[in-house]
VEXVO-426052 format. One record per residue: residue in one letter; chain; x, y, z of N, C-alpha, C in turn. Coordinates in nm, 3 decimals, padded with zeros to 5 digits. Each point is the difference from the previous one (the first is absolute). Layout:
N
<nuvex><resn>A</resn><chain>A</chain><n_c1>X</n_c1><n_c2>Y</n_c2><n_c3>Z</n_c3><ca_c1>X</ca_c1><ca_c2>Y</ca_c2><ca_c3>Z</ca_c3><c_c1>X</c_c1><c_c2>Y</c_c2><c_c3>Z</c_c3></nuvex>
...
! end
This chain:
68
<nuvex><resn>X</resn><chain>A</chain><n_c1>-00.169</n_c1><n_c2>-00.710</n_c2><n_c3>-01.198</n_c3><ca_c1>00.050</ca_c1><ca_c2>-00.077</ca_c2><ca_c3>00.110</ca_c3><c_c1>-00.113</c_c1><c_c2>-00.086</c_c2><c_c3>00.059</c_c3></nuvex>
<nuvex><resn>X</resn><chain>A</chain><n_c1>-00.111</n_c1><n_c2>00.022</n_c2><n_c3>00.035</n_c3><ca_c1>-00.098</ca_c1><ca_c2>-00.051</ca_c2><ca_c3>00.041</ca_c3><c_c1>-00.060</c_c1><c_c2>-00.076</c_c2><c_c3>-00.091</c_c3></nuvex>
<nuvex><resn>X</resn><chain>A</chain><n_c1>-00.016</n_c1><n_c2>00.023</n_c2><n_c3>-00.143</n_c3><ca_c1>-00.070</ca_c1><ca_c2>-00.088</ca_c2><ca_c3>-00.056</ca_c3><c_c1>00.087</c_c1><c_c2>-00.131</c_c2><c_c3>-00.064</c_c3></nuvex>
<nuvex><resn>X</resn><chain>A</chain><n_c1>00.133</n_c1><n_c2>-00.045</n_c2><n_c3>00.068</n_c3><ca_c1>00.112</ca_c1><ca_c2>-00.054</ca_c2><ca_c3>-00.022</ca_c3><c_c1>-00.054</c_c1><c_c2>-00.127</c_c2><c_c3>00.103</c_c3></nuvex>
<nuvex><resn>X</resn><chain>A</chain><n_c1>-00.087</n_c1><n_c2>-00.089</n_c2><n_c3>-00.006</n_c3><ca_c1>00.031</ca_c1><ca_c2>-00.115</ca_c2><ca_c3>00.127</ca_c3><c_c1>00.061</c_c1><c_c2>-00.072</c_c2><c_c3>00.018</c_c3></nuvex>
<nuvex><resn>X</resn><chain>A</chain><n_c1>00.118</n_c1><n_c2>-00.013</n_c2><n_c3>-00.075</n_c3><ca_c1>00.121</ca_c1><ca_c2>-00.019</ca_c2><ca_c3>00.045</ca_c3><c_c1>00.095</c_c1><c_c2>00.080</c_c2><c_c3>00.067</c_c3></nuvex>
<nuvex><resn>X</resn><chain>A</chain><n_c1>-00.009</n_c1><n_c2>00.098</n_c2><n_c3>00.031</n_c3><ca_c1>00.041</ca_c1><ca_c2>00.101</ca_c2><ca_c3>00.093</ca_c3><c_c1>-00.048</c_c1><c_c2>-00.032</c_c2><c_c3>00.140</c_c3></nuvex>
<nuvex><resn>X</resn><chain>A</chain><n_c1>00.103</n_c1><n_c2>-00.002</n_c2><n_c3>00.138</n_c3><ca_c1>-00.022</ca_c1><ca_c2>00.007</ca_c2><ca_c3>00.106</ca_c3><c_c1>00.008</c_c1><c_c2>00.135</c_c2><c_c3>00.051</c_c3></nuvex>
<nuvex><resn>X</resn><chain>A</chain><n_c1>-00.119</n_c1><n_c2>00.035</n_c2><n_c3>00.058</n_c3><ca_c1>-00.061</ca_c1><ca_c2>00.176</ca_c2><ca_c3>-00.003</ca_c3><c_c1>00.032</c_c1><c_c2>00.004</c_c2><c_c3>00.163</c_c3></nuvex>
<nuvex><resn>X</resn><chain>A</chain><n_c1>00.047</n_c1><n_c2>00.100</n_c2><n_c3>00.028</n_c3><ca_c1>-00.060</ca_c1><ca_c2>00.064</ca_c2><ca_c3>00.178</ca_c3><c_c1>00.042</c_c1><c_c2>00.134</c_c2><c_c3>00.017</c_c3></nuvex>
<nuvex><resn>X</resn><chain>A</chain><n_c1>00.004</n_c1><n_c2>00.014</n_c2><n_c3>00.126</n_c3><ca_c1>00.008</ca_c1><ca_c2>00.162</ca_c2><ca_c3>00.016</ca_c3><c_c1>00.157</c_c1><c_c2>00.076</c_c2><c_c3>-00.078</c_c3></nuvex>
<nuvex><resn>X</resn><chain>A</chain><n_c1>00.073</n_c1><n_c2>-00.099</n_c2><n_c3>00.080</n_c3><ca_c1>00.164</ca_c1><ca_c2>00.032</ca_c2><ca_c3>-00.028</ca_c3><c_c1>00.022</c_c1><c_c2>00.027</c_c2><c_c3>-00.168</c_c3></nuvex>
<nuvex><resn>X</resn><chain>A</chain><n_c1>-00.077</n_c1><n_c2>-00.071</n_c2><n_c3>-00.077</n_c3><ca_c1>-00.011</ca_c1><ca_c2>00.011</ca_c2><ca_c3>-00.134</ca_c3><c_c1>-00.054</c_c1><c_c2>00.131</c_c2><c_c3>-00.079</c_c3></nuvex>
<nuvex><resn>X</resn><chain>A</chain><n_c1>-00.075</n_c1><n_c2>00.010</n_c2><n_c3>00.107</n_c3><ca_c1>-00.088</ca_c1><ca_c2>00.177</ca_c2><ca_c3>-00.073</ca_c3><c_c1>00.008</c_c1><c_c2>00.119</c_c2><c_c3>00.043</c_c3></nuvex>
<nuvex><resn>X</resn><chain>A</chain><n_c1>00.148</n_c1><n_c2>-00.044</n_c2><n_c3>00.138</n_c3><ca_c1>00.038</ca_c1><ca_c2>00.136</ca_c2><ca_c3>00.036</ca_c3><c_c1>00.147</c_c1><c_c2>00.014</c_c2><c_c3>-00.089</c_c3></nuvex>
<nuvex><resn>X</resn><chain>A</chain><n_c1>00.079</n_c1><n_c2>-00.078</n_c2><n_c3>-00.054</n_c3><ca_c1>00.072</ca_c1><ca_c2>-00.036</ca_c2><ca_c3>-00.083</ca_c3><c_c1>-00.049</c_c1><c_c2>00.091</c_c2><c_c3>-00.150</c_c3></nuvex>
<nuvex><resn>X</resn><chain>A</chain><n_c1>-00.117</n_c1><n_c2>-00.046</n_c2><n_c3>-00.034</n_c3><ca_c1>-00.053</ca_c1><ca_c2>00.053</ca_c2><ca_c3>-00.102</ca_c3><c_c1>-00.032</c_c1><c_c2>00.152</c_c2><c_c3>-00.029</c_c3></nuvex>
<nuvex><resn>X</resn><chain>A</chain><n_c1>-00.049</n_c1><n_c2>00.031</n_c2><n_c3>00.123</n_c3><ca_c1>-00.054</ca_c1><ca_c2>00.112</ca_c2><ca_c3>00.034</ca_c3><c_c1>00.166</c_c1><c_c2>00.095</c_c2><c_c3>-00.016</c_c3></nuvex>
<nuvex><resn>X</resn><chain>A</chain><n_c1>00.132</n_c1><n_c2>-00.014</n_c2><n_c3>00.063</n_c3><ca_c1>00.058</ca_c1><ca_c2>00.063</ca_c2><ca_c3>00.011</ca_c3><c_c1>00.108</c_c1><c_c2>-00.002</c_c2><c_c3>-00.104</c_c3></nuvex>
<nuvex><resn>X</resn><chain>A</chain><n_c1>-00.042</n_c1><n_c2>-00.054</n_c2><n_c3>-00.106</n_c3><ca_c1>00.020</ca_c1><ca_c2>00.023</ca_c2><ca_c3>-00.160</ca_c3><c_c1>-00.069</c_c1><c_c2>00.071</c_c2><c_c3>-00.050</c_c3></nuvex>
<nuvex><resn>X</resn><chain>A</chain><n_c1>-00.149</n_c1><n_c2>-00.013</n_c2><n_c3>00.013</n_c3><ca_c1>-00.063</ca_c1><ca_c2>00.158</ca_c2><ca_c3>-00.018</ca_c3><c_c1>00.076</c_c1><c_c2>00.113</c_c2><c_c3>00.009</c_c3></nuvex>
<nuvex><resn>X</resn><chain>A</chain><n_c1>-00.033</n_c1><n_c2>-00.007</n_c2><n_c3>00.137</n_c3><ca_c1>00.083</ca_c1><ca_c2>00.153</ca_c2><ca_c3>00.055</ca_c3><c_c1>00.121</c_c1><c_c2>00.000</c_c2><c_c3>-00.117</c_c3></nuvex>
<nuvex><resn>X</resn><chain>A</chain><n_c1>00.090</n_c1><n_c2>-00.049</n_c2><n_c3>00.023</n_c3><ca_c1>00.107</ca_c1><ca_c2>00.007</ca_c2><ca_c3>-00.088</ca_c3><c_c1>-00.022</c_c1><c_c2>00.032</c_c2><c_c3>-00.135</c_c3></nuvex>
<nuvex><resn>X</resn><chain>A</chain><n_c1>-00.065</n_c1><n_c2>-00.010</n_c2><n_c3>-00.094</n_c3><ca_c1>-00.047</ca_c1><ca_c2>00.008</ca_c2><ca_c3>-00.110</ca_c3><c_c1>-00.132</c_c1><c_c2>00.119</c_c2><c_c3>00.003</c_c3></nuvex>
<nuvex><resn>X</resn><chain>A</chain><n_c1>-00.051</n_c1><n_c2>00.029</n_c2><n_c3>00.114</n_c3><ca_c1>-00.031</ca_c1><ca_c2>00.140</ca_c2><ca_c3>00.001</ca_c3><c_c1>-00.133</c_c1><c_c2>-00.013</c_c2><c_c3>-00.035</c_c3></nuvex>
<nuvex><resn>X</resn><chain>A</chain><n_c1>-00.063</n_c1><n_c2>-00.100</n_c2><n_c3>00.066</n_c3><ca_c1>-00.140</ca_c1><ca_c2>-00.014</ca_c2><ca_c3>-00.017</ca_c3><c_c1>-00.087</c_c1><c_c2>-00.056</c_c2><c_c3>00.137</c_c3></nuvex>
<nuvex><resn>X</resn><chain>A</chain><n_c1>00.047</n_c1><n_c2>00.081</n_c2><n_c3>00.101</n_c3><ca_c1>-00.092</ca_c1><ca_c2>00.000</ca_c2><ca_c3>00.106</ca_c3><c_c1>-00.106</c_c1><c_c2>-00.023</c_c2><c_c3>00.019</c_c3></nuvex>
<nuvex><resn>X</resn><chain>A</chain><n_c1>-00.140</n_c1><n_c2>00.036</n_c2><n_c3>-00.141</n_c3><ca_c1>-00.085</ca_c1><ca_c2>-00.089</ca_c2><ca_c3>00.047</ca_c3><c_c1>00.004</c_c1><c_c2>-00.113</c_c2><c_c3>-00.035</c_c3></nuvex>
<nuvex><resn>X</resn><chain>A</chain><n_c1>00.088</n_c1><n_c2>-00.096</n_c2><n_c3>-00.067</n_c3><ca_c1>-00.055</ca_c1><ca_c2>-00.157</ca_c2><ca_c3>-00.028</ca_c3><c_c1>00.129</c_c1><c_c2>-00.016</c_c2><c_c3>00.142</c_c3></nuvex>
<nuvex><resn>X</resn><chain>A</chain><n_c1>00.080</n_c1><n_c2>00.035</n_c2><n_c3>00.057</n_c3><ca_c1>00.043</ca_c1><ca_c2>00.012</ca_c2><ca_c3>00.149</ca_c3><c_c1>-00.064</c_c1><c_c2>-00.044</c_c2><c_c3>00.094</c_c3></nuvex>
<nuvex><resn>X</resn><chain>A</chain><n_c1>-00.101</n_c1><n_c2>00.100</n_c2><n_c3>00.011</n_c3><ca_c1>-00.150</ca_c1><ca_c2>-00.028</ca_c2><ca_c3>00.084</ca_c3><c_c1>-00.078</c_c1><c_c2>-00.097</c_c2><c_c3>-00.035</c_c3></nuvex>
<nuvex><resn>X</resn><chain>A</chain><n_c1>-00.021</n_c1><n_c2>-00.019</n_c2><n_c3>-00.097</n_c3><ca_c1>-00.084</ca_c1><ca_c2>-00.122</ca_c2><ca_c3>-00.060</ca_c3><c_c1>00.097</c_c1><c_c2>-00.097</c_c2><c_c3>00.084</c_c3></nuvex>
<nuvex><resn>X</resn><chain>A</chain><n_c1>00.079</n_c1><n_c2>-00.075</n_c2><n_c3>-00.075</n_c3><ca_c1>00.063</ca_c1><ca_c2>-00.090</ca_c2><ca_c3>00.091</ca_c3><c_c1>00.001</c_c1><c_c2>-00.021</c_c2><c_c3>00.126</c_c3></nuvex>
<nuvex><resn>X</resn><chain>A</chain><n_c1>00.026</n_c1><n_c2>00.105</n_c2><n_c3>00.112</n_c3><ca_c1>00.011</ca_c1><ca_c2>00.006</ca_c2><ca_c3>00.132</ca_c3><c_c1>-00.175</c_c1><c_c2>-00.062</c_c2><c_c3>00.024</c_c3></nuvex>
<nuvex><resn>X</resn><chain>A</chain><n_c1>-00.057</n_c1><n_c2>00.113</n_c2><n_c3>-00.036</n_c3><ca_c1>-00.172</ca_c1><ca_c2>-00.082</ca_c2><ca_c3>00.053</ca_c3><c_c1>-00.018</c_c1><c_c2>-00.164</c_c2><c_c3>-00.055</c_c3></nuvex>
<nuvex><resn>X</resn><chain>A</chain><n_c1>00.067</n_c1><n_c2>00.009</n_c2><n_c3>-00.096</n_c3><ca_c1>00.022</ca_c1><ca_c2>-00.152</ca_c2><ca_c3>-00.002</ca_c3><c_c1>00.051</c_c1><c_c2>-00.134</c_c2><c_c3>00.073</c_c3></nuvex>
<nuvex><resn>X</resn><chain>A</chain><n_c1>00.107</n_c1><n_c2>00.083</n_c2><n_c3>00.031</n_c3><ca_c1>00.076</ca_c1><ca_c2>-00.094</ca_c2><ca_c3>00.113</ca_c3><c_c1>-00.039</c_c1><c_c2>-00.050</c_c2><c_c3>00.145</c_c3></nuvex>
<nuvex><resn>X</resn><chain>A</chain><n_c1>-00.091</n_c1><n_c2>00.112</n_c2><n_c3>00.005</n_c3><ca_c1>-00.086</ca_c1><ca_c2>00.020</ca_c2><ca_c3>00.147</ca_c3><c_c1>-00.070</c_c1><c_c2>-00.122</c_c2><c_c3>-00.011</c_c3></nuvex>
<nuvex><resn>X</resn><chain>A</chain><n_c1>-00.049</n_c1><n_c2>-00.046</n_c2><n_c3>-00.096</n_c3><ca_c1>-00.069</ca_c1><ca_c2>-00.128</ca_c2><ca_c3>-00.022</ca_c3><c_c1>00.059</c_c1><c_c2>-00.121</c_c2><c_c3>00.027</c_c3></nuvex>
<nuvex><resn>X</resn><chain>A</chain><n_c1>00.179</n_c1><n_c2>00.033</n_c2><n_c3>00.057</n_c3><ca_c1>00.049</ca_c1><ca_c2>-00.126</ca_c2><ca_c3>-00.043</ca_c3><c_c1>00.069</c_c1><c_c2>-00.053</c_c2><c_c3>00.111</c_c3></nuvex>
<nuvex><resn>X</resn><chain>A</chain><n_c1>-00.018</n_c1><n_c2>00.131</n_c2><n_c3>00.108</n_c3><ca_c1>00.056</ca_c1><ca_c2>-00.040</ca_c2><ca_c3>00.115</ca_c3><c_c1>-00.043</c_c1><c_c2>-00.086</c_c2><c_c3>00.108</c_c3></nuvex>
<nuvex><resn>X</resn><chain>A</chain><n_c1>00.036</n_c1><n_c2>-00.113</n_c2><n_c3>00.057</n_c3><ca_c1>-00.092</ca_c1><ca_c2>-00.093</ca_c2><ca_c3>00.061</ca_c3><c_c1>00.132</c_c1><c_c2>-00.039</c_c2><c_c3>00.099</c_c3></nuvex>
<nuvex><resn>X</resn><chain>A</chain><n_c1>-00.031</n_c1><n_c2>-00.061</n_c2><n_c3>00.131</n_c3><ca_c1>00.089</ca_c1><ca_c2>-00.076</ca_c2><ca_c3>00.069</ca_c3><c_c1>00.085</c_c1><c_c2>00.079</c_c2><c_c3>00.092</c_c3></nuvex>
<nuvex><resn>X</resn><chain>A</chain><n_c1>00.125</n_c1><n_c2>-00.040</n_c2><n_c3>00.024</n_c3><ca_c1>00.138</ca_c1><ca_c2>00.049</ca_c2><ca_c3>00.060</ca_c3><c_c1>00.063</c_c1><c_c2>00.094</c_c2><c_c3>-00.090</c_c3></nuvex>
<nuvex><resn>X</resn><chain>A</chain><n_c1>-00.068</n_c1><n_c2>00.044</n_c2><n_c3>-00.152</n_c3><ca_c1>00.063</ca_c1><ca_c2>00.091</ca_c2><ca_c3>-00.095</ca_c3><c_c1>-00.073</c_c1><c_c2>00.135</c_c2><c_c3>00.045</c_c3></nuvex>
<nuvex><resn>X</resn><chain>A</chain><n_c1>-00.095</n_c1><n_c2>00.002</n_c2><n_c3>00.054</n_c3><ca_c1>-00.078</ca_c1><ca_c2>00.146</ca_c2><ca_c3>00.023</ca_c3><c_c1>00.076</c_c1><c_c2>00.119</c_c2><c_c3>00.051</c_c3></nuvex>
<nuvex><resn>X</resn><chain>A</chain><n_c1>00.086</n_c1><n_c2>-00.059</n_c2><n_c3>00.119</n_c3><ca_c1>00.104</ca_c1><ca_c2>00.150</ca_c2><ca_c3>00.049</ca_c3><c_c1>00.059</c_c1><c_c2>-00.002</c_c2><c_c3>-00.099</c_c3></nuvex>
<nuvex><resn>X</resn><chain>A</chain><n_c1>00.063</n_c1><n_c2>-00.063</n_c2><n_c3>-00.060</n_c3><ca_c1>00.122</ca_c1><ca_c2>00.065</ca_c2><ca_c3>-00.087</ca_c3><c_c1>-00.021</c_c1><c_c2>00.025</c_c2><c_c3>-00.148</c_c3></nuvex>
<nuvex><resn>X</resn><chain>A</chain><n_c1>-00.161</n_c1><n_c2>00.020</n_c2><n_c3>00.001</n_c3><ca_c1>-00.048</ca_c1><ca_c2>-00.007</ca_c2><ca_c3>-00.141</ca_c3><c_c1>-00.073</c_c1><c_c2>00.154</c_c2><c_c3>00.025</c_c3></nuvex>
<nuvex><resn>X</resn><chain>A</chain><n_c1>-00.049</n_c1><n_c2>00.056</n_c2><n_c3>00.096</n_c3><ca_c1>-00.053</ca_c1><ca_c2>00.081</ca_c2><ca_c3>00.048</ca_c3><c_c1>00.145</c_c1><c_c2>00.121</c_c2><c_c3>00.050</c_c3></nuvex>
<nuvex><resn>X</resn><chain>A</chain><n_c1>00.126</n_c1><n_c2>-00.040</n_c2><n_c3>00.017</n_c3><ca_c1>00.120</ca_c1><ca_c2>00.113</ca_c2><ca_c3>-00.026</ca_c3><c_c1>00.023</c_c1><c_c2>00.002</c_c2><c_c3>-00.113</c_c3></nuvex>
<nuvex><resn>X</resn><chain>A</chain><n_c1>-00.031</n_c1><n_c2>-00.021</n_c2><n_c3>-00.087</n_c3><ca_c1>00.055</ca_c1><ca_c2>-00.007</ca_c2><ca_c3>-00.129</ca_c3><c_c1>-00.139</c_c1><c_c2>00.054</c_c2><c_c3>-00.081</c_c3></nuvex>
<nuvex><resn>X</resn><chain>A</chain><n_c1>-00.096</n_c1><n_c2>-00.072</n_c2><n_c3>00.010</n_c3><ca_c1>-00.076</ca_c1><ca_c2>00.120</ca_c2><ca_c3>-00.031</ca_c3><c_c1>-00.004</c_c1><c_c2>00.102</c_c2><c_c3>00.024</c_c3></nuvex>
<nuvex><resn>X</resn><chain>A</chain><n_c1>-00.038</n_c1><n_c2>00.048</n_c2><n_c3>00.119</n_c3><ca_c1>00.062</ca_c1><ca_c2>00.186</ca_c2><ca_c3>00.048</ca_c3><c_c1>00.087</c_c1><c_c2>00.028</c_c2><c_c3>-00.020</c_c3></nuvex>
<nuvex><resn>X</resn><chain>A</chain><n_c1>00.137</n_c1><n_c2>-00.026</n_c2><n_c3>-00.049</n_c3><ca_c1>00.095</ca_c1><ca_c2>00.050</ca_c2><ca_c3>-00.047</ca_c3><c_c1>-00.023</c_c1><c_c2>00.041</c_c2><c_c3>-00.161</c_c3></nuvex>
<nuvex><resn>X</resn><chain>A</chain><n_c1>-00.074</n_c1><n_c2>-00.084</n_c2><n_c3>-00.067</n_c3><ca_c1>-00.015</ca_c1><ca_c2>00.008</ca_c2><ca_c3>-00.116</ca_c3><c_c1>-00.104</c_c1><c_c2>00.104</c_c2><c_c3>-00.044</c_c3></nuvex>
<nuvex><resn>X</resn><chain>A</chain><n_c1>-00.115</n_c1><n_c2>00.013</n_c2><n_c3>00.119</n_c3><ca_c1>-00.117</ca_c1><ca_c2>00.096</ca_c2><ca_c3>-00.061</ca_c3><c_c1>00.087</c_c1><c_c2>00.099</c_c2><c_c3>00.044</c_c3></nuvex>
<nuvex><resn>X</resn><chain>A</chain><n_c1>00.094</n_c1><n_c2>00.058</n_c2><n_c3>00.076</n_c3><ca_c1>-00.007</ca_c1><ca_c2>00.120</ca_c2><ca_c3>00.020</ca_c3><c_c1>00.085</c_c1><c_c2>00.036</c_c2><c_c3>-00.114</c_c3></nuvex>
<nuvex><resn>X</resn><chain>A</chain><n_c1>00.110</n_c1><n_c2>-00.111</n_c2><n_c3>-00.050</n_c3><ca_c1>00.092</ca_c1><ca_c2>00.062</ca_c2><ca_c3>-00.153</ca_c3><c_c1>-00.050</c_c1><c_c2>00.032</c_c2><c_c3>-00.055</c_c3></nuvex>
<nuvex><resn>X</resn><chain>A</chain><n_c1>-00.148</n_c1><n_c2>00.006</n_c2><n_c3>-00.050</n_c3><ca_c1>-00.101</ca_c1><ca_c2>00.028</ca_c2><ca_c3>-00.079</ca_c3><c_c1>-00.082</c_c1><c_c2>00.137</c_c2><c_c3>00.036</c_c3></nuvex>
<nuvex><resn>X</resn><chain>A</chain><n_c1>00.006</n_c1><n_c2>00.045</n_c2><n_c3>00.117</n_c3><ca_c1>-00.070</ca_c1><ca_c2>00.095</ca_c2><ca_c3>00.049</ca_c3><c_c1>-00.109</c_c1><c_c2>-00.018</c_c2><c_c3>00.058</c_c3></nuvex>
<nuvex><resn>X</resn><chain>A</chain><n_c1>-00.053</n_c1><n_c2>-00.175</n_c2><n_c3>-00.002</n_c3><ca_c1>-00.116</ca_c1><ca_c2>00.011</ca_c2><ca_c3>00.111</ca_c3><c_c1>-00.015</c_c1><c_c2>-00.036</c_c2><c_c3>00.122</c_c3></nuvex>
<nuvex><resn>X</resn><chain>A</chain><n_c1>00.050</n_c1><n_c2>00.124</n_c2><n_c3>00.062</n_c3><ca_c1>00.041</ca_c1><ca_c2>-00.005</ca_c2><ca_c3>00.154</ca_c3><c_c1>-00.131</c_c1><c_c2>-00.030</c_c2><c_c3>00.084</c_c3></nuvex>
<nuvex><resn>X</resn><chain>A</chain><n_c1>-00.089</n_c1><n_c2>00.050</n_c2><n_c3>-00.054</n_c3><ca_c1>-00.102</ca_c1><ca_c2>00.010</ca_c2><ca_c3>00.072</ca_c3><c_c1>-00.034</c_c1><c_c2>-00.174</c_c2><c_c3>00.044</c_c3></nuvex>
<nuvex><resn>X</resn><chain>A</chain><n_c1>00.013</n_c1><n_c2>-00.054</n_c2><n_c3>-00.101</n_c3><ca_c1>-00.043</ca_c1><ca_c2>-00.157</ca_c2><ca_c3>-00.040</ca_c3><c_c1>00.100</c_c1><c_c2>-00.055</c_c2><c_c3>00.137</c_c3></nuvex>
<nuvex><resn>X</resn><chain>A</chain><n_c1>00.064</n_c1><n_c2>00.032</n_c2><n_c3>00.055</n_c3><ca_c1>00.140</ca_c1><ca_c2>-00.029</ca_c2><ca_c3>00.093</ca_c3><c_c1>-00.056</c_c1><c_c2>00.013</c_c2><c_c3>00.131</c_c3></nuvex>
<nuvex><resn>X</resn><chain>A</chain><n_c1>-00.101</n_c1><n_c2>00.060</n_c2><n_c3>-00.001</n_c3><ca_c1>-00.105</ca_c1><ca_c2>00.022</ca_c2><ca_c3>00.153</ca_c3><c_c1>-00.080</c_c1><c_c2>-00.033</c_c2><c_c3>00.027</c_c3></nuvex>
<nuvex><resn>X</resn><chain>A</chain><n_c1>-00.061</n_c1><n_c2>-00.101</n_c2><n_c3>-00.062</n_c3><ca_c1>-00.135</ca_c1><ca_c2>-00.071</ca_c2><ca_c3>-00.034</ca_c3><c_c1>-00.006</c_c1><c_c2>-00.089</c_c2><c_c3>00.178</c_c3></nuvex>
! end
């Protein structure tokens, strides 16, 4: 996905990604993604990129990451 520059990348995209992981049962490339996305949040997207992240680390079990 990233090495695609024709691809328009941001957060919404790699929490998307991330929760095909999960689905397919591979939590850590899950996580991979999410720390990824963190990279991508900028602007008026931050609250609602930041519920959706915590919703997503904790499907995963990293609650802790949810208290930062």
């Amino acid at each position: 996905m990233e090495s695609n520059s024709n691809l328009g990348i941001d957060w919404n995209a790699c929490v998307i990604a991330s929760g095909r992981y999960i689905k397919s049962g591979l939590p850590d490339k899950a996580f991979e993604m999410l720390k990824t996305s963190e990279e991508y949040k900028h602007g008026n997207s931050k609250g609602a990129a930041w519920e959706n992240l915590i919703s997503t680390y904790a499907s995963i079990g990293k609650k802790d990451l949810c208290f930062i």
